[in-house]
Structure formats: C-alpha cells, structure tokens
MARVO-234338 format. One line per 4 residues: number of its first residue (from 0); their letters; for each residue x, y, z of N, C-alpha, C. Coordinates in Angstrom, 1 decimal, always signed. Layout:
NUM> A> X Y Z X Y Z X Y Z ~ ... .
This chain:
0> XXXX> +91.6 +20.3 -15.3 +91.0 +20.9 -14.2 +90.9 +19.8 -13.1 ~ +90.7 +20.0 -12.0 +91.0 +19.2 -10.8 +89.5 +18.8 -10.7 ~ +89.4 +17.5 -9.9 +88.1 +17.1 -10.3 +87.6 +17.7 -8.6 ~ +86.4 +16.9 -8.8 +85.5 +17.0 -7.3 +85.7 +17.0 -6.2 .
4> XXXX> +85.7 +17.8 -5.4 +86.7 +17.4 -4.0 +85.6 +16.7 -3.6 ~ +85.7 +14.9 -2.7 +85.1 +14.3 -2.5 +84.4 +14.2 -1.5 ~ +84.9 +15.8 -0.7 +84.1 +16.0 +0.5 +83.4 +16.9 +0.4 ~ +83.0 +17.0 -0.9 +81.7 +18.3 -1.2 +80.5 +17.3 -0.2 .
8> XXXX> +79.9 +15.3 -1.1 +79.0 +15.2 -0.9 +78.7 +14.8 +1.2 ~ +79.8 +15.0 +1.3 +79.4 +14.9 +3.0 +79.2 +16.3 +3.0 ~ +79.4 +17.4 +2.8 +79.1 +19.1 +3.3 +78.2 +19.9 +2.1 ~ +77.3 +19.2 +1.9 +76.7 +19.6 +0.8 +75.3 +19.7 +1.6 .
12> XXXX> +75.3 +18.8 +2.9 +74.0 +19.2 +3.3 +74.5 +19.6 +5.3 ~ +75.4 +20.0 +5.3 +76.1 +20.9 +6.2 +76.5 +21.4 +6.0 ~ +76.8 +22.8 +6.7 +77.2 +23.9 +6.4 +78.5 +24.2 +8.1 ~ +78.9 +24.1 +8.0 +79.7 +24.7 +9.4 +79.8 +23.3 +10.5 .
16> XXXX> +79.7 +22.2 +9.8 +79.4 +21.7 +11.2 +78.0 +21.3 +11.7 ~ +77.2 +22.3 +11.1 +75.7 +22.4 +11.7 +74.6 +21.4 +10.4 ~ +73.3 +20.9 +11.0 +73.0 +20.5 +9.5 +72.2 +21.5 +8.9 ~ +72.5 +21.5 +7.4 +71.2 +22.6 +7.1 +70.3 +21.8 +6.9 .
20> XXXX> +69.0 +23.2 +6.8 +68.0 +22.5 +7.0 +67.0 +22.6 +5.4 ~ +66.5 +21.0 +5.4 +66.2 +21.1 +4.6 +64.7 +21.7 +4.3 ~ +64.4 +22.2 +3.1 +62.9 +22.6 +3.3 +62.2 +21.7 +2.9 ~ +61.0 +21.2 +3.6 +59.7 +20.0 +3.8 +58.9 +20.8 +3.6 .
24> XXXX> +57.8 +19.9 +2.9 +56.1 +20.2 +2.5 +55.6 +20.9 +3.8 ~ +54.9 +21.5 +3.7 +54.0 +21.9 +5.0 +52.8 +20.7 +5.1 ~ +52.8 +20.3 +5.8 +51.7 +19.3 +6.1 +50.2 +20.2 +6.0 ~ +49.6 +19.4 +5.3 +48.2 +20.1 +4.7 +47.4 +20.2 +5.9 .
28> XXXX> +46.3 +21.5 +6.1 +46.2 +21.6 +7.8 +44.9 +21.2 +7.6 ~ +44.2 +20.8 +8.6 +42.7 +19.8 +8.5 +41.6 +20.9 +8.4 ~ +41.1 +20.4 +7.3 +39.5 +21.0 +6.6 +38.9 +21.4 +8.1 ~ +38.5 +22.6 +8.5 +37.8 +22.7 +9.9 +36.4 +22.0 +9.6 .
32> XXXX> +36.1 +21.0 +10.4 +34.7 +20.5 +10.6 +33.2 +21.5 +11.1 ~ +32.6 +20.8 +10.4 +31.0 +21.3 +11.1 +31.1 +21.0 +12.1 ~ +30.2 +21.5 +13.3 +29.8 +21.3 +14.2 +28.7 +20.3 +14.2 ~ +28.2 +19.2 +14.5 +27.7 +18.0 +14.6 +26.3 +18.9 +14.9 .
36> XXXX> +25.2 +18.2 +13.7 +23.8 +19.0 +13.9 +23.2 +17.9 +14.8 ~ +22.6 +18.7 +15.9 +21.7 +17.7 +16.9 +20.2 +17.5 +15.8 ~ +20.2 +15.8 +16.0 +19.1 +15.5 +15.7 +17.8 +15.6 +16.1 ~ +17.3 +15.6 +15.2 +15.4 +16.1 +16.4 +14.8 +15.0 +16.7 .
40> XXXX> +13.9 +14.7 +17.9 +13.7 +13.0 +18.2 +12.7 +13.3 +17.6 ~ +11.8 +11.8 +16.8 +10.6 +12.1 +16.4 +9.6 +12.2 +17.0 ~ +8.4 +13.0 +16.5 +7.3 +13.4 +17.2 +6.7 +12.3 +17.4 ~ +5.9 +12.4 +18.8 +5.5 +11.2 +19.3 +3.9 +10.6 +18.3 .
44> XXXX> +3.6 +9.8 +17.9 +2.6 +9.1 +17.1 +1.1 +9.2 +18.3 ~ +0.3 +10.1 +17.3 -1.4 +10.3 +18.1 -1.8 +9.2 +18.4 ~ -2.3 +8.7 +19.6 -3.2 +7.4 +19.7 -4.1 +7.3 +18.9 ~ -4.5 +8.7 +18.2 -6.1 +8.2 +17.7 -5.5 +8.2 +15.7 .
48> XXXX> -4.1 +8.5 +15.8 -4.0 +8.6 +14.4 -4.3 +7.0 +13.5 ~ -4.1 +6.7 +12.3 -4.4 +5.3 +11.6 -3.5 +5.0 +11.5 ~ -3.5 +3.8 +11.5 -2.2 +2.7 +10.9 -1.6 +3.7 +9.7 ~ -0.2 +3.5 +9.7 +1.3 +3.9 +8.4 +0.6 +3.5 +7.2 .
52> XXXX> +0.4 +4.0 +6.1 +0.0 +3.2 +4.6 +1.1 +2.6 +4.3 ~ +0.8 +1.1 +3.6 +2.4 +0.4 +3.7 +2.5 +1.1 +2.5 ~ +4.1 +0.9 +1.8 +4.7 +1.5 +0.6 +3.7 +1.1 -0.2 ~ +3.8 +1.9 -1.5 +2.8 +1.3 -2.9 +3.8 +0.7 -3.8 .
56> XXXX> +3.8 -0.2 -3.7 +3.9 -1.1 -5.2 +3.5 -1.3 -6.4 ~ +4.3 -1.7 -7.2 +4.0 -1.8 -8.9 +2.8 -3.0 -8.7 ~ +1.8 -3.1 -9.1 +0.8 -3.8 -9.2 +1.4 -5.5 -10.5 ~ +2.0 -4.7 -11.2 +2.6 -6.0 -12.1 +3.8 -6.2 -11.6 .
60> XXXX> +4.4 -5.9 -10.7 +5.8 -6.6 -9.9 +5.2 -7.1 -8.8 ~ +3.7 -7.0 -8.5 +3.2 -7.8 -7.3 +2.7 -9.3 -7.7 ~ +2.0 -8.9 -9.2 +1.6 -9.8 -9.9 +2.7 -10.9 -10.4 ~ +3.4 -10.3 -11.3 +4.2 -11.5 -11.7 +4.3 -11.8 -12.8 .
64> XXXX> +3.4 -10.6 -13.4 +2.8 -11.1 -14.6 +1.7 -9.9 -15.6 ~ +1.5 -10.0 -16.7 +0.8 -9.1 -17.5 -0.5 -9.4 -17.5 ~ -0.9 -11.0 -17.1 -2.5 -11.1 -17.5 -2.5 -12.6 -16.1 ~ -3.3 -12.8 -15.6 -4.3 -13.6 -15.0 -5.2 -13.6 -14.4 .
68> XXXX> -5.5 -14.4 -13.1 -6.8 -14.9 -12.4 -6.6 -14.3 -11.0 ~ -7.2 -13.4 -10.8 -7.5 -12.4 -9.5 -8.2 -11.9 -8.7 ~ -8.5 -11.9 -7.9 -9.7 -11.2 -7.0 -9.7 -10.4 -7.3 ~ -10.8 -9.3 -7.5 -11.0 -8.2 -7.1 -12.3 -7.5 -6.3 .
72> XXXX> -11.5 -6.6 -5.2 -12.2 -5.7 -4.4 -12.5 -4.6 -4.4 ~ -14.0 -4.2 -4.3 -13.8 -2.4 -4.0 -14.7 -2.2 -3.1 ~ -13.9 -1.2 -2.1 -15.0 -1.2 -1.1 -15.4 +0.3 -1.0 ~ -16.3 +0.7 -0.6 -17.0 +2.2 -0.7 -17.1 +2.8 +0.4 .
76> XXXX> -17.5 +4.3 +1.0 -17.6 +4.6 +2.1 -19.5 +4.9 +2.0 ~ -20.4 +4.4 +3.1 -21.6 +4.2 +2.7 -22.0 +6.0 +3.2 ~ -22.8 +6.2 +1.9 -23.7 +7.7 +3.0 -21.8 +8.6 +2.8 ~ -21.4 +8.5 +1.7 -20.3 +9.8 +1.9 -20.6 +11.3 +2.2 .
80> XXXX> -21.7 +11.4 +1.2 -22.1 +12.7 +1.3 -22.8 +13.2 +1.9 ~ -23.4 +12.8 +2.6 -24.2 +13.6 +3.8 -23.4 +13.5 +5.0 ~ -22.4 +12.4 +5.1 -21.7 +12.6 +6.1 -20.7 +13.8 +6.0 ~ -20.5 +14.0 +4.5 -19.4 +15.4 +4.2 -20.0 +16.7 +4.7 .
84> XXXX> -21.6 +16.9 +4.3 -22.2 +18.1 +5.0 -21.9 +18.0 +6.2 ~ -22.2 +16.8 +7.4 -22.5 +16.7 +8.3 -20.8 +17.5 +9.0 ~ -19.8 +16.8 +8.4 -18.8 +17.0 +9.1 -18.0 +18.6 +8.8 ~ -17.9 +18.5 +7.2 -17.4 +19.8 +6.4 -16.4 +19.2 +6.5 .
88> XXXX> -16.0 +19.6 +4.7 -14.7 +18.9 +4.1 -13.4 +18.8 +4.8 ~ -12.9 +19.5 +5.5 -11.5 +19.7 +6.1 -11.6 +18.3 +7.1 ~ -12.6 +18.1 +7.6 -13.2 +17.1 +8.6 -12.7 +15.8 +8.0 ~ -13.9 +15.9 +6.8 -13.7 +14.6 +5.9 -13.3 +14.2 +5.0 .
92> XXXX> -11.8 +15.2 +4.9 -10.9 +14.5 +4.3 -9.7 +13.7 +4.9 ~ -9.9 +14.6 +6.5 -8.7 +14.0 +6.9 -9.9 +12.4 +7.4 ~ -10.8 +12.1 +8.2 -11.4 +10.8 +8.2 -11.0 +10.1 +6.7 ~ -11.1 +10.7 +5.7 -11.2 +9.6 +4.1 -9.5 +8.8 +4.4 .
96> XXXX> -8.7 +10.1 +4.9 -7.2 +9.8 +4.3 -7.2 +8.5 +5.9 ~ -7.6 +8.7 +7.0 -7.2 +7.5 +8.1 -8.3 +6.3 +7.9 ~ -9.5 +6.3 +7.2 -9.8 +5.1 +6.3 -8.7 +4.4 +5.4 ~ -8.5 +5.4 +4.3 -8.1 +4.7 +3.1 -6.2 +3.9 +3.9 .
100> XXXX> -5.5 +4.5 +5.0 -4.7 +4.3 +5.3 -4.6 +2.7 +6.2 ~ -5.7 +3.0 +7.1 -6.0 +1.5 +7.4 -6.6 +0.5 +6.1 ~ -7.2 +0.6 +5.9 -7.4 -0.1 +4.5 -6.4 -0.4 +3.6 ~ -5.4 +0.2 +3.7 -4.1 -0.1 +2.9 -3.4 -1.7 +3.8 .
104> XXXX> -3.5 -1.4 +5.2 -2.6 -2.1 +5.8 -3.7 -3.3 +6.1 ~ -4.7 -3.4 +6.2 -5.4 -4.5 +5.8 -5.2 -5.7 +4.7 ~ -5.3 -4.7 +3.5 -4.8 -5.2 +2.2 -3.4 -5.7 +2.3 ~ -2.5 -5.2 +3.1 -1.4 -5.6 +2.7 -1.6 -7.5 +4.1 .
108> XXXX> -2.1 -7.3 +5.2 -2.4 -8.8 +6.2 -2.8 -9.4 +5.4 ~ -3.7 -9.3 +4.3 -4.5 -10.3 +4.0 -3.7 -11.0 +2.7 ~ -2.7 -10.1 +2.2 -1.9 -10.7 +1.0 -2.2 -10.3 -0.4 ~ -3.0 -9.2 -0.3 -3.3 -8.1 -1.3 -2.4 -7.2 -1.9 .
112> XXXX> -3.0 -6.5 -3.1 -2.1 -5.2 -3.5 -3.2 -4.3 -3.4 ~ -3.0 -3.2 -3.3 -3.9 -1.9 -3.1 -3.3 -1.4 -5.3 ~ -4.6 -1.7 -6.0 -4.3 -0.7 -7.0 -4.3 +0.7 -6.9 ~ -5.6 +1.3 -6.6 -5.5 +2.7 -6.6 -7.1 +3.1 -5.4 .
116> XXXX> -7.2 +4.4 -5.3 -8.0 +4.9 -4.3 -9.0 +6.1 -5.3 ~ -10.5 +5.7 -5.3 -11.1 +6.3 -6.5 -12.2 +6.9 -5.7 ~ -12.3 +8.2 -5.4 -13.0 +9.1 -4.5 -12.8 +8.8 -3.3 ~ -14.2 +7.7 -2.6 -14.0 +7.1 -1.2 -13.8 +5.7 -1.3 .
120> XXXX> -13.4 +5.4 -2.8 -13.1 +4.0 -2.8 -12.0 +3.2 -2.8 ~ -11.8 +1.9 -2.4 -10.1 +1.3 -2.6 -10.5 +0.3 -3.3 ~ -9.4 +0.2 -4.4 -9.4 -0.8 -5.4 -8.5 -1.9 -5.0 ~ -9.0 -3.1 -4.8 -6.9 -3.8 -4.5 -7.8 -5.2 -5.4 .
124> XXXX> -6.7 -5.6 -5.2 -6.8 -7.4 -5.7 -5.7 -8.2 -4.8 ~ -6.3 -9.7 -5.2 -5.7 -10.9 -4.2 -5.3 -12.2 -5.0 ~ -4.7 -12.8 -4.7 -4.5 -14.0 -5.4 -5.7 -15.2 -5.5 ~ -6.2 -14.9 -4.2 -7.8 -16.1 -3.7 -8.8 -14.9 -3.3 .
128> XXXX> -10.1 -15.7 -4.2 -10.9 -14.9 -3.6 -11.4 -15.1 -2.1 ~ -11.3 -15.8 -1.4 -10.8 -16.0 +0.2 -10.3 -14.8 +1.0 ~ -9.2 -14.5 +0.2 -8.3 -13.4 +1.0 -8.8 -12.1 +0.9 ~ -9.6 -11.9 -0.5 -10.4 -11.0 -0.6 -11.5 -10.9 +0.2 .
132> XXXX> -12.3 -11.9 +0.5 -13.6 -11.5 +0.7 -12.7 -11.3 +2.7 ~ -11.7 -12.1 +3.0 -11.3 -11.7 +4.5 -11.0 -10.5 +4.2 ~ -10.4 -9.6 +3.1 -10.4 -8.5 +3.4 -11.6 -7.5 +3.8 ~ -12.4 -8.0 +2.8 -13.8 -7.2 +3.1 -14.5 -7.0 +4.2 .
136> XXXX> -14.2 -8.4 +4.7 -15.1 -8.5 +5.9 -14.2 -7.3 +6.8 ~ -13.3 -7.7 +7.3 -12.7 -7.2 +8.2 -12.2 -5.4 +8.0 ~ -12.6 -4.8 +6.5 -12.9 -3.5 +6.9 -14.3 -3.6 +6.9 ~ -15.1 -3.9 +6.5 -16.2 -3.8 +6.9 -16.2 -3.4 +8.2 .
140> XXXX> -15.9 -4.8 +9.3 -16.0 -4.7 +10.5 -15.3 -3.4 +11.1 ~ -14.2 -3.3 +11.0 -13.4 -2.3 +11.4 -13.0 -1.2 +10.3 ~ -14.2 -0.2 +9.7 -13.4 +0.4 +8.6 -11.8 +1.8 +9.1 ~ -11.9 +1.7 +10.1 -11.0 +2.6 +10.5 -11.3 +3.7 +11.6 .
144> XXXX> -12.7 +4.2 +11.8 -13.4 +5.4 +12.6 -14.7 +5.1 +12.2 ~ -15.2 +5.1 +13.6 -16.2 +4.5 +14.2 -17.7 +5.6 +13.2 ~ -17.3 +6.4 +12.8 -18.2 +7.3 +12.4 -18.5 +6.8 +10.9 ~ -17.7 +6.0 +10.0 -18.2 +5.5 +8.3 -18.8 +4.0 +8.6 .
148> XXXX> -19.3 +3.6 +7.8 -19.7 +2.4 +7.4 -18.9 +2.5 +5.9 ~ -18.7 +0.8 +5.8 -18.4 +0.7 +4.6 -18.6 -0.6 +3.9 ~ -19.2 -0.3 +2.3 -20.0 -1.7 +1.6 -18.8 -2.0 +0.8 ~ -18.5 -3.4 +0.4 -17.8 -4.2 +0.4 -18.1 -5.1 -1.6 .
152> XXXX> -17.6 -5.3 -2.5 -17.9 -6.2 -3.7 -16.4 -6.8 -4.0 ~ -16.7 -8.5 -3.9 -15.9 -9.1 -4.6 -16.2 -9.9 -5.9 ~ -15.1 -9.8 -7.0 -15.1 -10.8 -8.2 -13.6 -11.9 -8.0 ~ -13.9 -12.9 -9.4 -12.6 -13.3 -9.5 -12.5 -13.4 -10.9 .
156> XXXX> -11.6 -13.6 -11.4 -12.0 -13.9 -12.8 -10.3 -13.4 -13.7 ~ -10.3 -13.6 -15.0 -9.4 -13.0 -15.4 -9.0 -11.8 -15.9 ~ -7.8 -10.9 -15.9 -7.3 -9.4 -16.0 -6.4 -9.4 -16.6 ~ -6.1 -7.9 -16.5 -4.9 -7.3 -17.4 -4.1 -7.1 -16.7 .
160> XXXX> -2.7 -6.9 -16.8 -2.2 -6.3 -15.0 -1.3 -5.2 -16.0 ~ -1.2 -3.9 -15.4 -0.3 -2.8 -15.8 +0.8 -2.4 -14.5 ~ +1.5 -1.9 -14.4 +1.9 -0.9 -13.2 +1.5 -0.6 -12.4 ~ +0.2 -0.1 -13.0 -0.3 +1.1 -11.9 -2.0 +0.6 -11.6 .
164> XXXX> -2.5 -0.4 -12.7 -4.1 -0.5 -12.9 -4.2 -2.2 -13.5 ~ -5.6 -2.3 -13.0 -5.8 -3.6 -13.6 -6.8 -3.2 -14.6 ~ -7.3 -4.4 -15.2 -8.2 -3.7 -16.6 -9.0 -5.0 -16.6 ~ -10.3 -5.1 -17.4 -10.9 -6.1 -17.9 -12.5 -6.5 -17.3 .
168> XXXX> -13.1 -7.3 -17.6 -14.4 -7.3 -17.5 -14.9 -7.8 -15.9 ~ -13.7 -8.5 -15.5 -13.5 -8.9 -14.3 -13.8 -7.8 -13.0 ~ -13.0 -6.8 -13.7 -13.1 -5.5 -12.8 -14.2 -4.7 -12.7 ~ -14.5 -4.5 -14.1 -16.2 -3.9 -14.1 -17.1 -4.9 -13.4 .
172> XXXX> -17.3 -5.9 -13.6 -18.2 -6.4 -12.9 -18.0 -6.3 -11.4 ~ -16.9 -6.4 -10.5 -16.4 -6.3 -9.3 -17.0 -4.8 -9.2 ~ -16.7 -3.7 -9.3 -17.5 -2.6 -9.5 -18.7 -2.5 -9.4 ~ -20.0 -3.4 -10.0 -20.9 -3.5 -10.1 -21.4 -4.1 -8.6 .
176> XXXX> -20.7 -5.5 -8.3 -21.3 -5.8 -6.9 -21.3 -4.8 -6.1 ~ -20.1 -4.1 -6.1 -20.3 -3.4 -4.8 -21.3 -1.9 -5.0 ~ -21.6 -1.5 -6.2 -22.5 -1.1 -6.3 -24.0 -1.2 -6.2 ~ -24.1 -2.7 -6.0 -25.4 -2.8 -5.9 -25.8 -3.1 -4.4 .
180> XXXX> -24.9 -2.7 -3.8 -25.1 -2.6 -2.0 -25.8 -1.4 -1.6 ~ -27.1 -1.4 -0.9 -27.5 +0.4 -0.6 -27.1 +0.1 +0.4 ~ -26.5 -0.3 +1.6 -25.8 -0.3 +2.5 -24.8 -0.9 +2.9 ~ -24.0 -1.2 +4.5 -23.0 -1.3 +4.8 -22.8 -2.9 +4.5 .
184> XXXX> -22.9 -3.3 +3.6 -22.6 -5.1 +3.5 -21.7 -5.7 +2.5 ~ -21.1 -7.1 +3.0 -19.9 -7.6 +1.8 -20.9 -8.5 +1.2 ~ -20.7 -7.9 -0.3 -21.6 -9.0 -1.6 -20.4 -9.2 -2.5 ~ -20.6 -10.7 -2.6 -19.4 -11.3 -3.6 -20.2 -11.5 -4.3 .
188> XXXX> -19.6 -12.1 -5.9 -20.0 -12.6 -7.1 -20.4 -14.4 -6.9 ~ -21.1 -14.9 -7.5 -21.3 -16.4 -7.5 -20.1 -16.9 -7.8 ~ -19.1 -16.2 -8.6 -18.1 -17.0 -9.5 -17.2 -16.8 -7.8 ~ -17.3 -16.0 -7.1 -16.0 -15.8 -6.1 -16.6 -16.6 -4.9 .
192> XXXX> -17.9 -16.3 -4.8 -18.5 -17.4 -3.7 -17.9 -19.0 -3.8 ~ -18.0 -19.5 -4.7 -17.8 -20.9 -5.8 -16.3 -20.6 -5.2 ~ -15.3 -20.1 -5.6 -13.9 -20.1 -5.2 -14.0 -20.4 -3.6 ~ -14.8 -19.5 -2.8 -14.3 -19.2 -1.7 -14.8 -21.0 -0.8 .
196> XXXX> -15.9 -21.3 -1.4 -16.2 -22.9 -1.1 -15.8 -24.0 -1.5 ~ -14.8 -24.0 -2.5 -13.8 -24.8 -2.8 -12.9 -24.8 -2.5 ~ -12.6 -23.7 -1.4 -11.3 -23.6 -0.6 -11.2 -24.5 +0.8 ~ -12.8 -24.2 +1.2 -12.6 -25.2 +2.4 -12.1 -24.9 +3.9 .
200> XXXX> -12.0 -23.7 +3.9 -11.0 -23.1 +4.8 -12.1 -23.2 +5.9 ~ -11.9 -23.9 +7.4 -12.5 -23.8 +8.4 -13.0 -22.5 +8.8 ~ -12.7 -22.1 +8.7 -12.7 -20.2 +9.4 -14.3 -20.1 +8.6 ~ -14.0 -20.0 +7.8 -15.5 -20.2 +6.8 -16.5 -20.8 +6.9 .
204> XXXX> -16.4 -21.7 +8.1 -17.9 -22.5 +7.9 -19.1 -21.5 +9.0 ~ -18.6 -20.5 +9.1 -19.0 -19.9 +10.4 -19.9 -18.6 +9.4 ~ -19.4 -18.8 +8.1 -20.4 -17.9 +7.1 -21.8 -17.9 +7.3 ~ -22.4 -16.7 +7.1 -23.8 -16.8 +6.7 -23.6 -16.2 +5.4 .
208> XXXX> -24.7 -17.2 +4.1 -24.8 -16.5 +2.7 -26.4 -16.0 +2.9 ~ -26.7 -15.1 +1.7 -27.8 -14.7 +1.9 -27.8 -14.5 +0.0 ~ -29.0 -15.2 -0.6 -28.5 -14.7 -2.0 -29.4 -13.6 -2.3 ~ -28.8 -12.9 -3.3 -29.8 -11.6 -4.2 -29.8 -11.7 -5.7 .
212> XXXX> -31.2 -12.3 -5.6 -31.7 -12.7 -7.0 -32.0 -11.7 -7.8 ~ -32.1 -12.1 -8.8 -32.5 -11.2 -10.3 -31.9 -9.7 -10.1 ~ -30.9 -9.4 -9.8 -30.3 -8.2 -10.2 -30.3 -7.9 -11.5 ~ -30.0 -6.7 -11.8 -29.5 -5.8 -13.1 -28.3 -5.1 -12.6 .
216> XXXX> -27.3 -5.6 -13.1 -26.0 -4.8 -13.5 -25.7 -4.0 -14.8 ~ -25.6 -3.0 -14.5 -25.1 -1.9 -16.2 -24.2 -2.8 -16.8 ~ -24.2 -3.0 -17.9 -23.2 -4.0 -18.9 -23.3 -4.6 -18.9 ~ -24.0 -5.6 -18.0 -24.0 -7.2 -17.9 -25.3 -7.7 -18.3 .
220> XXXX> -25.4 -8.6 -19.6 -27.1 -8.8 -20.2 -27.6 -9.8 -18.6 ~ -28.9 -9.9 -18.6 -29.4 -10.9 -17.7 -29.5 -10.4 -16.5 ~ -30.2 -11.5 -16.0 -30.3 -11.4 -14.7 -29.3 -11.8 -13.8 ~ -28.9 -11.1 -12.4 -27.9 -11.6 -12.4 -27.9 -12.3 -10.8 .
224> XXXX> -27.1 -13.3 -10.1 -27.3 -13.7 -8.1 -26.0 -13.2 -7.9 ~ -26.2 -12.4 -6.7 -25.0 -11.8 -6.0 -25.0 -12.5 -4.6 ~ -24.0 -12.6 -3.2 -24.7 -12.6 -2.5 -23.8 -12.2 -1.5 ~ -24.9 -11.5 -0.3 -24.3 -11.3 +0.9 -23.6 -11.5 +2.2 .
228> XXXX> -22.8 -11.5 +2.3 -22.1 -12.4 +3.4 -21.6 -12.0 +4.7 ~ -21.8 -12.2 +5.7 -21.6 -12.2 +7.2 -21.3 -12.8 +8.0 ~ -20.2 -13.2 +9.1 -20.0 -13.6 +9.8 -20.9 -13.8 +11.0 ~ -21.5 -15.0 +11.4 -22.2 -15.6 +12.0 -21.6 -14.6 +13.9 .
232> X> -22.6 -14.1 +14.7 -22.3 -13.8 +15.7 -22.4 -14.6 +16.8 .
C-alpha cells in the first residue's frame, strides 16, 4: 500500500488554503464581585464615659509563676447600698461598671494585674507593695465619679497564683484590712508598710501614717496594727 502522502502534515491543519480553526478552552469568566460594603465610622466616645478596661490577662502568665511574694489589694465602694436606693439599680450599675473600668486602667499604670471584680470590689496584685499602695491611693483620690468614695486594704506576703485567682492567707488577710475601714481610707498591713519604707522612694516621704491599734480581724488570733495612710496636702 502506498504510504503517507507527506503533505497530509502541512494540510492537516488547513483546509482549502484557509487555516482551520482550532477549538481553544474558553477562558474561565470572572467570579462577579460584591459590591464593596461601606464601612461605618466609629461612634464618637462620650466625654463623660470611663477610661477602655485594658484586656484581662491570665494572672499566672502575668505572674511568672505558681507561687510567690505579692501585693495584694482590694478596694471597696464605701456606703454601696444606700447609694443603690439613692440612685436605683440601672443607675448603679452602669456607675459600678465606669468605676471598676477606671480601676482596671489604674491597675494596669501602676504595674498591676486586676484578678477579679467581687460585687463592688477589685481584687488586683503587684509586684511591690509601693505600687500597690500608689494604686490605692490614687483610686482612692480619683475613684472614677465624683458621686462614690472608695476604702482601700493592702497586704504583701506569699500566694498561690492560678489563672484566674490568687489564693492563700496573704489574701485573706488583705481582705480583712480593707474591711476594717468604716470609711473612705487606704489601710495597709505593717508587713506592707515595712516594704513600702524600705523602698525609699522619694515620692513617699510626703506620707502621713496614722496607726490602728488593737484591732480584731476574723481569722487572725491577736491583736492586730493596721495603718492609715494619706498623702500630706
């Protein structure tokens, strides 16, 4: 049989002269787009609203650690509940929530962690009792709205540290100072006073102490000296 005429492969993709054509992919046609959502600008921030709560943190990622030597603070809102009649709850919760908010961001200037928030109270801890008791002072001075007062207790001593809580005798007693405040004032422990005078820190010499003898603390045998502290005017 006669083989291939060798001018099939030149006319194999012409036909007459002309080229044929070959068939190509259809080019895939473009996903139609959304229309671009207009962004909403943010609402403008109230003059009279509180300072942002800074983020919360793991209390033992602030720490470093499972157990040591810490300040602790808790400070109270004085007279809660007659101010809650006075105002009615819807009132006084939104004042509790722009306390406890400024209070957060205090805690965080002074070099604190905020543990947790227990009715009208804030729990935090510090590395020096120094930074503590500057925390105290300064909500004290400024608790957020001009309408609360707020009483103030520091400890130092050693703890437990979890996640979310601290634990240990350190803490109860810190509790106790600031319970034994009937009004708007910062009382530290002897053991945190003692820290805060061996620190030395200029700023400090401008303290007035005032001590409070023979207390009774729940849990604690004895008699006990607390004392109250103020910045000299």
């Amino acid at each position: 049989m006669p083989g291939p005429d060798p001018r099939d492969r030149f006319t194999s993709s012409f036909s007459f002269g002309r080229p044929k054509k070959t068939s190509q992919p259809a080019a895939p046609r473009p996903a139609p787009q959304a229309p671009p959502q207009r962004q909403q600008a943010p609402a403008p921030a109230s003059p009279s609203s509180a300072a942002p709560a800074q983020e919360r943190v793991s209390v033992r990622l602030w720490a470093g650690a499972s157990k040591g030597t810490l300040a602790v603070a808790f400070t109270d809102i004085v007279a809660s509940a007659a101010l809650t009649l006075k105002l009615g709850n819807r009132e006084m919760d939104a004042l509790r929530r722009r306390h406890f908010a400024w209070a957060v961001e205090l805690v965080a200037r002074h070099g604190g962690c905020v543990v947790k928030t227990i009715g009208d109270s804030v729990m935090a801890v510090f590395r020096a009792a120094a930074d503590a008791m500057d925390f105290a002072l300064a909500v004290h001075a400024d608790p957020g709205d001009k309408r609360i007062q707020v009483r103030a207790g520091v400890h130092v001593g050693p703890v437990t540290i979890e996640e979310g809580d601290v634990y240990g005798a350190t803490v109860n007693y810190a509790a106790r100072v600031v319970a034994s405040a009937a009004g708007a004032e910062v009382r530290l422990s002897s053991e945190a006073k003692s820290h805060v005078e061996q620190e030395g820190d200029p700023r400090h010499a401008v303290l007035r102490w005032q001590a409070q003898r023979d207390l009774e603390l729940k849990g604690f045998p004895g008699k006990q000296i607390l004392w109250a502290v103020a910045r000299s005017q």
